[in-house]
N, C-alpha and C positions, 0 to 999 in steps of 0.2 A: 367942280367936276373935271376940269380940263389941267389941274396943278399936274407941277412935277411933284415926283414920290420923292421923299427925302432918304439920304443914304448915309451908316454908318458903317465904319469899320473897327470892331473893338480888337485889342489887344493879339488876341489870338488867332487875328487872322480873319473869320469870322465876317462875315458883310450880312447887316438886316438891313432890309428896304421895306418900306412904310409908306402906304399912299399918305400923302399929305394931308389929305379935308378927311382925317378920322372920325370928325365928329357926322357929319353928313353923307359917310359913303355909305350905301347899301349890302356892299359887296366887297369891304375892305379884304385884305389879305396880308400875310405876314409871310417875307419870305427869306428862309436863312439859304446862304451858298456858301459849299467849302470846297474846294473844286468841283466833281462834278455833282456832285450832290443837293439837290432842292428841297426846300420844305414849304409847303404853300399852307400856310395856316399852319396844322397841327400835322399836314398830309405829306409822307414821305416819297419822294420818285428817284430812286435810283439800283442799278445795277450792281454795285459794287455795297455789298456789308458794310467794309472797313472804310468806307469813305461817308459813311453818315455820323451825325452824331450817337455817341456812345448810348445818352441815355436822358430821356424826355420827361418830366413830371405835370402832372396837372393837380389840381385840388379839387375844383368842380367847373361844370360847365354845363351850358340847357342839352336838352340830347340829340342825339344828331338828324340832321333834315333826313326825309325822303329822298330815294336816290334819285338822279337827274335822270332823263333819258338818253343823254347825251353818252358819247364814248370816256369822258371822264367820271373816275371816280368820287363820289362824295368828300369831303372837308369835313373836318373833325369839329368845324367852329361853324356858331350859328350865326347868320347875319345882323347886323348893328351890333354883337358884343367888342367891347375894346378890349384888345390885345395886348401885352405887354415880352419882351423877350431879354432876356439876359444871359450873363455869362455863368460860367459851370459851380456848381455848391459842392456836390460829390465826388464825382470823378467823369471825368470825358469832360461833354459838353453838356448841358441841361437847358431846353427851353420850356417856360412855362408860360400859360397861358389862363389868363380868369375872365371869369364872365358878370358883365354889371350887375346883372340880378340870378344869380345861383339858384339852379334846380333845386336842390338838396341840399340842407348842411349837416356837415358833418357833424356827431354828437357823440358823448359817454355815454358807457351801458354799464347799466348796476348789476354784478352778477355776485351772487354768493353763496359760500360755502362753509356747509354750517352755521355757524355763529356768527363766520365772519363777512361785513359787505364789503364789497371791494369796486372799485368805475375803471369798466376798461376804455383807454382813449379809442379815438375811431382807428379802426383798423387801415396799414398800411400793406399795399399791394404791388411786387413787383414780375414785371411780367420780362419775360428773356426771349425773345424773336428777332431774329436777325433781317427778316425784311417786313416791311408791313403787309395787310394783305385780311379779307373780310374777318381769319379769327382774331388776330391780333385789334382790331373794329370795334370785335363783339366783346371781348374783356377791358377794352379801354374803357366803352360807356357802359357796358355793366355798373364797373368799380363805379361811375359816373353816379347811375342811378341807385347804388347802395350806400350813395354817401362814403367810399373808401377814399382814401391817399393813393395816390397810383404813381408810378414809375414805369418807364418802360428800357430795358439797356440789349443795345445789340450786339456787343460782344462778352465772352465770356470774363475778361478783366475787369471791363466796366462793372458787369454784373453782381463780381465776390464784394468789387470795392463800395459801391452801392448799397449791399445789404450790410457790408462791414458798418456801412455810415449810419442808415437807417433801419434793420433789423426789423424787415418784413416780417408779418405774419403768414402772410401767403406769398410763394412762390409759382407763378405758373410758367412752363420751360417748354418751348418750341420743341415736340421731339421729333417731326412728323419728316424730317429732310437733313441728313446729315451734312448737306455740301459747304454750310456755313461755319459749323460747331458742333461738335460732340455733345446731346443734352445729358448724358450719363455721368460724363465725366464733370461737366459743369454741378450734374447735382453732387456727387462726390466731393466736389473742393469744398462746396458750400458746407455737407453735413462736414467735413472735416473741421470745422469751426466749431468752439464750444458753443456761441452764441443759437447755432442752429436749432440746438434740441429739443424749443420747441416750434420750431417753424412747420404747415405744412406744406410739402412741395408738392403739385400739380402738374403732369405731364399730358401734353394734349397729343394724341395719337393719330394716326390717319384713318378715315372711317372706309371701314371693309366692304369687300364688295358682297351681295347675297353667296356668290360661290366660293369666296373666301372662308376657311376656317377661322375663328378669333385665337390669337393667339395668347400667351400666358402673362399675366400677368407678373408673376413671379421674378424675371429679370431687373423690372424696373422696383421692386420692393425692395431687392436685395443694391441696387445703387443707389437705394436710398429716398424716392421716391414714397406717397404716403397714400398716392388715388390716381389713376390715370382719365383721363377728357375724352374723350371720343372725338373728334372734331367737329365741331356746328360751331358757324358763324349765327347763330342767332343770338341777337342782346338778352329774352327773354331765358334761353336755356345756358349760357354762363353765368349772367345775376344768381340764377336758381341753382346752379353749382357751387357759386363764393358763397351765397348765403347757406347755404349748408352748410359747408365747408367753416362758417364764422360761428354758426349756433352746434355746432359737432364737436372736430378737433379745436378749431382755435379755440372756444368757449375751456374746453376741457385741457388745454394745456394753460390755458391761463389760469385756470384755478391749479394745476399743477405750481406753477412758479410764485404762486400768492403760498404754496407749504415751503416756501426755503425762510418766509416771515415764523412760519409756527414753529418750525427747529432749530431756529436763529432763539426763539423762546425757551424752547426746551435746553438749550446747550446752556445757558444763563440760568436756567433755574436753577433753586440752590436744592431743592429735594430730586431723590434719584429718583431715576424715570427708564424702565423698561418696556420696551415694545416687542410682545412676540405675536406670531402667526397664530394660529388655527390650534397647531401644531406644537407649540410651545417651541416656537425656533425662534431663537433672539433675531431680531431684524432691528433694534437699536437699543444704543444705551448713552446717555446724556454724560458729559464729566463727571457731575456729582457724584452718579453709581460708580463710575472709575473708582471716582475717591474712595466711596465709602467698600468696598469691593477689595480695590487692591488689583483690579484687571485694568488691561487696556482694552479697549473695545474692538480690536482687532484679533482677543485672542477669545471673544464671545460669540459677536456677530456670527448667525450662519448653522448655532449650535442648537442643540434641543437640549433645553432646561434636565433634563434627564443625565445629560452626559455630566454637568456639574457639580460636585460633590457637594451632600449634605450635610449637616447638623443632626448630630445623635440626641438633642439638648428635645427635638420637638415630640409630641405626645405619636404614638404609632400609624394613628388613622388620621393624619389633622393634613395630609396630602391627597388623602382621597374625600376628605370632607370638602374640602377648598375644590378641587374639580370637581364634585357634586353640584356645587353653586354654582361653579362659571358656568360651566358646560349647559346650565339651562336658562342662560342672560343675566343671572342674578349676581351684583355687586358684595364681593366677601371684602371685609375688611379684619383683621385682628393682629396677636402680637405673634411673630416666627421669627426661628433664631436662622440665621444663614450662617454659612462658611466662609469666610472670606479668603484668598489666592493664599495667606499665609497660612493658615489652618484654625484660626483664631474664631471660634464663634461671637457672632453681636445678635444681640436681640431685639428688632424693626419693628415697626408699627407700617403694618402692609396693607394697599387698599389695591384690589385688583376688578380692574373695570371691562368688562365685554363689550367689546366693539360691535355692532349692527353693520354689516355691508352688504356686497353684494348678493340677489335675492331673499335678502333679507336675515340671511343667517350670519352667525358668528363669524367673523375674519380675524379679529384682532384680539388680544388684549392688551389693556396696560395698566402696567403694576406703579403704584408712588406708592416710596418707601423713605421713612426714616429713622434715625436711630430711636430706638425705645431706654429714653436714660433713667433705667431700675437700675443700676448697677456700677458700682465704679469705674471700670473696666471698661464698659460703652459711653460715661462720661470723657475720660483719658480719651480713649478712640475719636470722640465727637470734637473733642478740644483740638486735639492733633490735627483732623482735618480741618477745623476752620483755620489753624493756623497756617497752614499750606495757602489760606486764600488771603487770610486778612490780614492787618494788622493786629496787634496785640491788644490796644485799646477797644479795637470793635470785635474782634474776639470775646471779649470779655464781656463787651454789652451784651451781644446777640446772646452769648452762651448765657445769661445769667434770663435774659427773655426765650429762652428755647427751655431754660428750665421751669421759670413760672407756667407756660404754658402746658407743662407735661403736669402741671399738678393739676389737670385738669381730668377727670375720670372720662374713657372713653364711650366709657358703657354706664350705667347706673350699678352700685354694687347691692344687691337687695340685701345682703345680710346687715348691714351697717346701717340700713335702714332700718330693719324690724328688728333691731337688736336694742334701737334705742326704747323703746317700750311694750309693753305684753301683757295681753289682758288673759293669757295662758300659760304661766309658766310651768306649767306640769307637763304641759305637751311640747317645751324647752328639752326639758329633761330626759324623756322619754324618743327623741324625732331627730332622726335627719343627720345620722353621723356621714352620710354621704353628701351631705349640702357643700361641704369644706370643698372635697372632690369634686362638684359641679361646676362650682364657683371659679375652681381653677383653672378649667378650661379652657385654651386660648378662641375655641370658637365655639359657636353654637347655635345649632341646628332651631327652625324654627319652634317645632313640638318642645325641643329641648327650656327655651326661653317660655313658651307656654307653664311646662311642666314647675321651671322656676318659681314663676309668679304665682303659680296656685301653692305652693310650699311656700312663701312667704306669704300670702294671704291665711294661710293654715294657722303662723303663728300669732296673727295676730285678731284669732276669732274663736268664739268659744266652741265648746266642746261639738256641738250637734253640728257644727257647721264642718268643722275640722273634719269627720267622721265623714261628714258628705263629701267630701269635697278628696278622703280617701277614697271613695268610689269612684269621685271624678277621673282619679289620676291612674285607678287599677284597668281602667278602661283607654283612658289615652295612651296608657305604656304597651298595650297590644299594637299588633302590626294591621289588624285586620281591621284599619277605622274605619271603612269605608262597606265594608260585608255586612248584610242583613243577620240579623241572630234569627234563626226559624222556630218558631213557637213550638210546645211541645205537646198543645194540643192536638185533638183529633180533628184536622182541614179534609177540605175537599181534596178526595183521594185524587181526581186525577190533576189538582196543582201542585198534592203533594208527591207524586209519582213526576211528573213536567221539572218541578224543581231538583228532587233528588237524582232523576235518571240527568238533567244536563247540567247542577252545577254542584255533582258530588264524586271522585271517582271511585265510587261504586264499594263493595262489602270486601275487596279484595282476600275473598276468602281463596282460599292453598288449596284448588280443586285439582292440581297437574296437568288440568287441563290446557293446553293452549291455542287461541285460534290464530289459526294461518290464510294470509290474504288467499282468497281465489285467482285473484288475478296474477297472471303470468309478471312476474317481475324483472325481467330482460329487458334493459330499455335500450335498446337497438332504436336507430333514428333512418337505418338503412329502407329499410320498406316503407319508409313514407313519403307520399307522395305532394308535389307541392300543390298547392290548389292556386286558382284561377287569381287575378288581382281583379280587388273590390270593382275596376272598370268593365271586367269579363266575365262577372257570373251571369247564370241564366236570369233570363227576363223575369223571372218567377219569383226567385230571392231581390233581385233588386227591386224589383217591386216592394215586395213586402221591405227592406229595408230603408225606402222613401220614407216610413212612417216612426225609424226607430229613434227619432228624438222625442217622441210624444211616450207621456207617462204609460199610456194606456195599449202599449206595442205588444202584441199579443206573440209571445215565443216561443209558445208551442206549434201555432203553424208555422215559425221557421224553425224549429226543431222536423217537422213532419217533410218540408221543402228539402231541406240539406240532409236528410236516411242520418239523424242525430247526430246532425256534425254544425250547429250554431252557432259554437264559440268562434271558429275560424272564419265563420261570413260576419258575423255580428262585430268580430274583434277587429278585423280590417276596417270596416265601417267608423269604428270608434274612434282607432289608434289614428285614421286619419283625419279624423277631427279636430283633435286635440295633438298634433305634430307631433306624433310619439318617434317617429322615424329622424326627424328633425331634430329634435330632443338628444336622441340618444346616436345618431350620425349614422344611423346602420341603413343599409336598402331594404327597400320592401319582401325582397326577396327572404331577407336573414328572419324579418317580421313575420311573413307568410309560415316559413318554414318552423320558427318559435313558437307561432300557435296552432300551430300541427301540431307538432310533439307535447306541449299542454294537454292540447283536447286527449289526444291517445292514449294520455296516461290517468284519464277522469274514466271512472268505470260505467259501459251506458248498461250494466244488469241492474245497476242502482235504481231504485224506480223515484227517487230524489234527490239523492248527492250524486248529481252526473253534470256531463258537459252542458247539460241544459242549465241546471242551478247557478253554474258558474256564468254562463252568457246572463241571465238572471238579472244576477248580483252586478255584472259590468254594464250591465245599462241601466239597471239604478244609481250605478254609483255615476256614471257618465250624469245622468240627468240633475244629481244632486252637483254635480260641478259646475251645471251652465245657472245655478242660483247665483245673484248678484253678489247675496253676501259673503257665502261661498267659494266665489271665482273672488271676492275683494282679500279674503283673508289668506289666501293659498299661493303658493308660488307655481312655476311651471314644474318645477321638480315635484313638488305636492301632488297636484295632477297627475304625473307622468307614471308617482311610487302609487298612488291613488289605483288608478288605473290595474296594473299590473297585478298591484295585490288584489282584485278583485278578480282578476282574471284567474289567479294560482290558489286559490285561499283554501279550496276544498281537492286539490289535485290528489288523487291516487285514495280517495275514500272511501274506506271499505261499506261502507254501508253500516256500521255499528258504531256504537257510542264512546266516548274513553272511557264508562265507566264500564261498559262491555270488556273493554281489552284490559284493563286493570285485573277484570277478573279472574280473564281468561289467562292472565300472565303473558299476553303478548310479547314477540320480539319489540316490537315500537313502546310498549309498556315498562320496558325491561329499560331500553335504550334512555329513555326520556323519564326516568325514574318516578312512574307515574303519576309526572305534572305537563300538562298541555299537550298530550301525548302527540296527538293526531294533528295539532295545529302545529307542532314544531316539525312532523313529520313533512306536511304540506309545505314547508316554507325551505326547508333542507332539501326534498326532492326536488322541486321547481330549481332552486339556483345548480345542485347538478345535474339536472337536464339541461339547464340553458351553457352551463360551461362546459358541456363533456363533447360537444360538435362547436367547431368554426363557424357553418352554414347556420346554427340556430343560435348561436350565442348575439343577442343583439344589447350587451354590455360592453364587447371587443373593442368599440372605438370610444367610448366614456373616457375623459379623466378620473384619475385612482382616485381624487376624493373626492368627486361628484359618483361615482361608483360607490364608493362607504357610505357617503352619505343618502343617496339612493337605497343602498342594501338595508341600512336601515330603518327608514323609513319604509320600506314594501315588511320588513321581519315583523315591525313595532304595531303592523294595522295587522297583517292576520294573525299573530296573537291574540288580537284586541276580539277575535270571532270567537275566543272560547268561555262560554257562558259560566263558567266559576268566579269570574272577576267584572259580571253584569251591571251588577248594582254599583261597585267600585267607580265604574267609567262613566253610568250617567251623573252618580254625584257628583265627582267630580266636574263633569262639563256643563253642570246646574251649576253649581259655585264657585269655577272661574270665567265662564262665561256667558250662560244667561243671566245671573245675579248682575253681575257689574256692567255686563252690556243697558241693562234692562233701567240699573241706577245713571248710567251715561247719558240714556233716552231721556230719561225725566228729566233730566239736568239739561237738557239742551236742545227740550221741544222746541222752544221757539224758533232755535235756528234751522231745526228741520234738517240737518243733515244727519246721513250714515255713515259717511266718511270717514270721522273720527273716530269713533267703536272700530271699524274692519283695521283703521291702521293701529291702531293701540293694540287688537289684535297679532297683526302681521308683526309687531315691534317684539314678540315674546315666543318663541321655538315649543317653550310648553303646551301653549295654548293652541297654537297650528295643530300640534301632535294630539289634545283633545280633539280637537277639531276633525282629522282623518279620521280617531280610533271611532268617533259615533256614528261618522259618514259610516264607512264598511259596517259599522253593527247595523246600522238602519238599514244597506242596501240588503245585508247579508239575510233579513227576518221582514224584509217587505211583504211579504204573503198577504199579508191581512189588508195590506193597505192597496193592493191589486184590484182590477174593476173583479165584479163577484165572480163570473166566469173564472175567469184566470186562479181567483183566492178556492175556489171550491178543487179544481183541479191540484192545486198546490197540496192543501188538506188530504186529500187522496193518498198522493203521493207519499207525503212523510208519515202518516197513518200507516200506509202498508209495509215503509221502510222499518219502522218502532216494531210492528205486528209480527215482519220475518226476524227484527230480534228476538223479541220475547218468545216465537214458536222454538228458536236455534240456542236459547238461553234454558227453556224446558228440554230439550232433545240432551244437552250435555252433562246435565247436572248442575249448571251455572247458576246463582242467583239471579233471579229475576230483577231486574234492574227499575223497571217501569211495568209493574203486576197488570195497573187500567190496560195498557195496551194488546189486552186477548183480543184478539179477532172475530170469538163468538161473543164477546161482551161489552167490547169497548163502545162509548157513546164519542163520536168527532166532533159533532156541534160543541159538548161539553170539555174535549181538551182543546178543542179552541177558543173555547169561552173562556177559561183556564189560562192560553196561553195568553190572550190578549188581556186579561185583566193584570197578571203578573209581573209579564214581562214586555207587553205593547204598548201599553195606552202611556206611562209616566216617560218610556224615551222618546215614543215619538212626538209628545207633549211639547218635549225640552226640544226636540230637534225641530219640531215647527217653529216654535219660539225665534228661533236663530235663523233656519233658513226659508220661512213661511212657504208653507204647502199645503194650501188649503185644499186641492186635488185629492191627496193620500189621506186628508183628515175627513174626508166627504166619505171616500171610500171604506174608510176605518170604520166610518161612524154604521155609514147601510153594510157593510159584512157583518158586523158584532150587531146588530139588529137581527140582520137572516140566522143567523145561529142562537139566538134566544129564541127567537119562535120557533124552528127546529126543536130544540129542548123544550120548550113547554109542550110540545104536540108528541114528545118523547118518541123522534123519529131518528133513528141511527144513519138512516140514509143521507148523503148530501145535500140533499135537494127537497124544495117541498112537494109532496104527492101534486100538489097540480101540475111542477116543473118537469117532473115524472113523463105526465102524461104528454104534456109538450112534445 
């Protein structure tokens, strides 16, 4: 207890003193002196910056005691740990200090990307403060208790020379006191380092007072900075900032520096390798394409495949075939001639692969290409380039294994097949002078390889089958695979009237007649007014809107509360649910004013297609989004185009059918050359409404192709409302997505998850795009599946809207479009028996299937109950005589 401390002096001046009985002191200390400068333990005390050491490291240490009550500050070191201190590794002075038995050790993290694993070593952390003091504390043992490498340098030389040696991942830089160092300029030296780019740097700021405005951030981004601190010395809340900061940026720029390995691959491969955007904008090209090419990649990069000249050698349509495929995830592979920088065509063997990224849609592709050696000419070509690389000897191997391997067929050739025998030759003779022409096509279309394989089955099957099997193919070569053929019997007039009046457009007989909207068509945005934010309406509506995420939200009384203005309370309700404002960067104010001018332009004479049907349809379709499976397969942008097109789908409708305005020769008839008349009109108007005013345009702050891709996505779902392409859209979403989802299940009961289906889903742009078009048709025709109040009210409605056609269809001379719907004759029970048997019961089948809703199928089930016994009691009224009497 009572030794003298022993004392060195190393080299550079430098004096450690050491109590002697290390092993038995309590309260050992370590202490360096450089004039006037102290270090007690790990604990710095001095005045002067430039008179400490430069720059301090530790690896680990237990975490630090409790503060004393005493006027001294805490020690960095715990009591009985032994000490050790030495001379400088990096730059300045370095003392380092370890602990017998370590809090934490430091360890590798397996992180990976794609395919690839990769172990990142423990993170090293260097911190720039120029005097100690509780933050500089709180990030020492932070690093402490995260298991990091830590540094600490106090000037800004130490500091460059420090990370030059060690190449921190994290940076955090004293900003908070100019008097010592510039932290701006220090972060500046450092990003002027290539090693920096992927460091992140940390600026800790001085914490503001309540009367304080916060200031911008912006300064410190633009020197280079990547997150700024707020200042707290608490160990708890900088741990919780490095570790973010390590599972955030650093995580993601280490997987950044692990792709200079993948294009370190790519520059060695010996086949060419193209990478474009979204966009078909070259963003790389490997040597080999050099080679084979004739470009340098300096005079490609940056370009749209568009601007480079093509090959007159390729069939007309084999560029629009090839974008048909990618553009919906699907891998094209086949032979295409390119132009090479000389003018010389070669003919490739091209596989072009669609990249999956961010939210799940297309970002990239990539094309591998090699020479297709049919020809001499691409042989010579293929020679010449390897000779550029190889020797002559391995030239000559590779080239002679580059050609056995072409003798390999890419595809199956069917004729070479069934040419070898025939149990028909009469139907040889007689079949198929177009096979040659099939055959020769460098790609082909799925139906196409269908159609193949049933012509080679043809020839090698007798006569009766052959014959059959002509009908097979006179049915698959129609465009209409998916359309019901309607019987030409005599049906139930009013399914037969249900179906002809919505998915036929009408007798287009040449009556000169033409109907002209009633409504005033000025869309002036000046006289409207903004309404209240969803926080300010009357007690009355917010009331009734507590309830509107339940199925069962009755929107007539907020139709009766708002003097028929629902969309604009309902739609605030929504849009702020689902971060539509957030989504698309605009204020509530631009949102408010958007579905103002919506509603304004939905006609409330309609006693069905009005602003009511459309709020409807937006909270069906909102209620089908908050589905698990639903919300699993859809992205934010889904939602957002979801939304909107539910909001616009029936905007500006007159109240009549397209088969009506077909006949009547309308201008929107005329315009839309009477195909989807009405729903191309709704989708047209809505985007010039929204772009013809600043104040309501809430597209103005979108990027341009989250904008396209949005537009299309909101165009592609209220299309999807117009009932000629009904049948088309559930078969389809039966056969890419309940079928296979349904075979996934069975195949993976046991594990019990749905994970798997929603992301196999989410991995395909086709299937999303099912996916919206059923949403909107289910929300769009929910009537039936309404509690019976609501559905009996609904039937009214579109009853009397049919009833003022057919009276205005008699008045003109117009063909009668749907005869059931007289007014003195019509039975409702019965065309709603009609319409649920038709066109209800098989989609919302498929759509339960998928997003289960047992709620709508209960409702389904008791409304198509109340309307058969209606019809057996042969009552036209809505309601049963007892309900009456109610």
């Amino acid at each position: 207890m009572g030794c003298a401390p022993s004392i060195h002096v190393s080299q550079s001046g430098v004096i450690y003193c050491r109590d002697s009985d290390e092993s038995n002191s309590p309260h050992q200390t370590t202490t360096i002196s450089q004039g006037t400068a102290t270090l007690h333990g790990l604990f710095i005390r001095t005045d002067a910056a430039d008179s400490i050491p430069s720059v301090l490291a530790y690896q680990s240490r237990q975490p630090p005691p409790p503060p004393s009550a005493g006027p001294r500050r805490k020690e960095r070191r715990e009591p009985g740990a032994s000490a050790r201190a030495r001379t400088p590794r990096c730059c300045g002075i370095e003392a380092e200090t370890q602990t017998s038995n370590a809090s934490i050790k430091a360890s590798t993290t397996e992180v990976q990307i794609g395919p690839m694993r990769l172990t990142q070593d423990p993170i090293q952390v260097l911190l720039i403060f120029a005097k100690e003091d509780n933050q500089s504390d709180g990030f020492w043992w932070a690093c402490d208790r995260a298991g990091y490498r830590c540094n600490i340098a106090r000037t800004p030389e130490s500091a460059l020379e420090c990370f030059l040696d060690k190449h921190q991942e994290i940076i955090v830089i004293d900003h908070r006191n100019s008097r010592y160092f510039d932290a701006e300029d220090i972060c500046r030296s450092i990003r002027a380092t290539k090693l920096s780019e992927h460091t992140v740097i940390l600026a800790v700021v001085p914490r503001i007072s309540a009367d304080q405005e916060e200031t911008s951030v912006l300064p410190l981004l633009k020197a280079g900075f990547d997150r700024q601190f707020m200042e707290n010395s608490s160990i708890t809340a900088c741990y919780n900032e490095l570790v973010q900061i390590e599972h955030g940026e650093v995580r993601s720029q280490f997987k950044l520096r692990a792709c200079n390995a993948v294009f370190t691959a790519l520059d060695h491969c010996q086949e060419a390798i193209e990478i474009t955007s979204e966009d078909h904008v070259i963003q790389y090209v490997n040597p080999a394409f050099e080679r084979m090419m004739g470009y340098h990649k300096g005079e490609l990069i940056g370009k749209e495949l568009t601007e480079l000249p093509k090959s007159d050698k390729n069939c007309a349509d084999l560029l629009d075939t090839i974008n048909t495929f990618i553009k919906k995830g699907k891998e094209w592979q086949g032979v295409y001639y390119a132009r090479r920088k000389s003018g010389d065509s070669i003919q490739q063997h091209v596989k072009i692969k669609p990249v999956i990224g961010q939210g799940g849609k297309i970002r990239h592709f990539v094309s591998l290409k090699r020479l297709h050696c049919a020809n001499e000419n691409n042989k010579q070509l293929y020679k010449s380039h390897r000779d550029e690389k190889y020797t002559e000897d391995n030239s000559q191997s590779e080239s002679h294994s580059f050609k056995c391997k072409n003798r390999r067929k890419d595809s199956t050739d069917v004729k070479s097949i069934t040419s070898q025998s025939s149990d028909a030759p009469s139907l040889q003779t007689r079949r198929y002078s177009s096979m040659a022409r099939i055959h020769s096509m460098t790609i082909e279309a799925p139906i196409t390889k269908v159609i193949n394989i049933i012509n080679a089955a043809q020839e090698n099957s007798p006569i009766t089958v052959a014959e059959a099997l002509d009908r097979v193919l006179e049915i698959l070569r129609t465009t209409e695979l998916y359309s019901p053929q309607l019987g030409t019997k005599d049906e139930d007039p009013h399914t037969s009237d249900l179906v002809g009046g919505l998915m036929t457009d009408g007798l287009r007989r040449l009556s000169g007649n033409e109907y002209v909207f009633s409504k005033n068509m000025n869309l002036s945005h000046s006289h409207l007014s903004v309404p209240n934010t969803i926080n300010d309406v009357p007690p009355c509506i917010a009331q009734l809107l507590d309830n509107e995420e339940s199925w069962d939200f009755n929107i007539f009384e907020l139709e009766a509360v708002t003097n028929k203005r629902p969309l604009v309370y309902l739609g605030l309700k929504v849009f702020a649910r689902f971060g539509v404002s957030e989504f698309l960067n605009c204020s509530e104010a631009t949102l408010r004013a958007w579905l103002q001018v919506i509603e304004a332009n939905y006609h409330s004479s309609n006693s069905y297609h009005n602003s009511t049907h459309a709020a409807d349809v937006l909270h069906a379709t909102a209620f089908f989004l908050r589905k698990e499976r639903v919300k699993g397969s859809l992205d934010h942008l889904d939602e957002v185009a979801a939304l909107i097109a539910a909001t616009i789908h029936d905007v500006d409708h007159p109240g009549r059918t397209n088969s009506f305005l077909c006949n009547a020769g309308s201008e929107l008839a005329v315009l839309y050359n009477d195909t989807a008349v009405l729903e191309s009109h709704h989708t047209a108007l809505a985007f010039q409404l929204t772009t013809k005013d600043s104040k309501c345009n809430i597209f103005k702050n979108i990027d341009r192709n989250h904008y396209r891709t949005l537009r299309q996505a909101i165009i592609d779902m209220v299309l999807a409302t117009e009932m000629t392409k009904h049948f088309e859209h559930v078969n389809k979403f039966v056969n890419s997505i309940n079928k296979p989802m349904a075979s996934e299940e069975t195949s993976s009961h046991s594990e019990g998850s749905d994970c798997e289906c929603t992301a196999n889903i989410k991995n395909f742009p086709d299937n999303q795009t099912l996916i919206k078009r059923m949403m909107i048709k289910c929300a769009d025709v929910a009537n039936p599946c309404r509690p019976l109040e609501l559905c009996i009210e609904w039937a009214g409605r579109i009853s009397e809207e049919y009833f003022a056609q057919t009276d205005e269809e008699k008045r003109q001379g117009l063909p009668v479009v749907m005869p059931v719907f007289d007014r003195n004759t019509c039975s409702i029970p019965k065309s709603q028996i009609s319409f649920i048997d038709y066109f209800i019961t098989d989609m919302f089948d498929a759509w339960d299937a998928f997003a289960h809703l047992p709620v709508l199928m209960q409702h389904l089930a008791n409304n198509y109950k109340h309307w058969k016994t209606l019809d057996e009691l042969k009552c036209k009224s809505l309601r049963l005589p007892s309900e009456n009497n109610n």
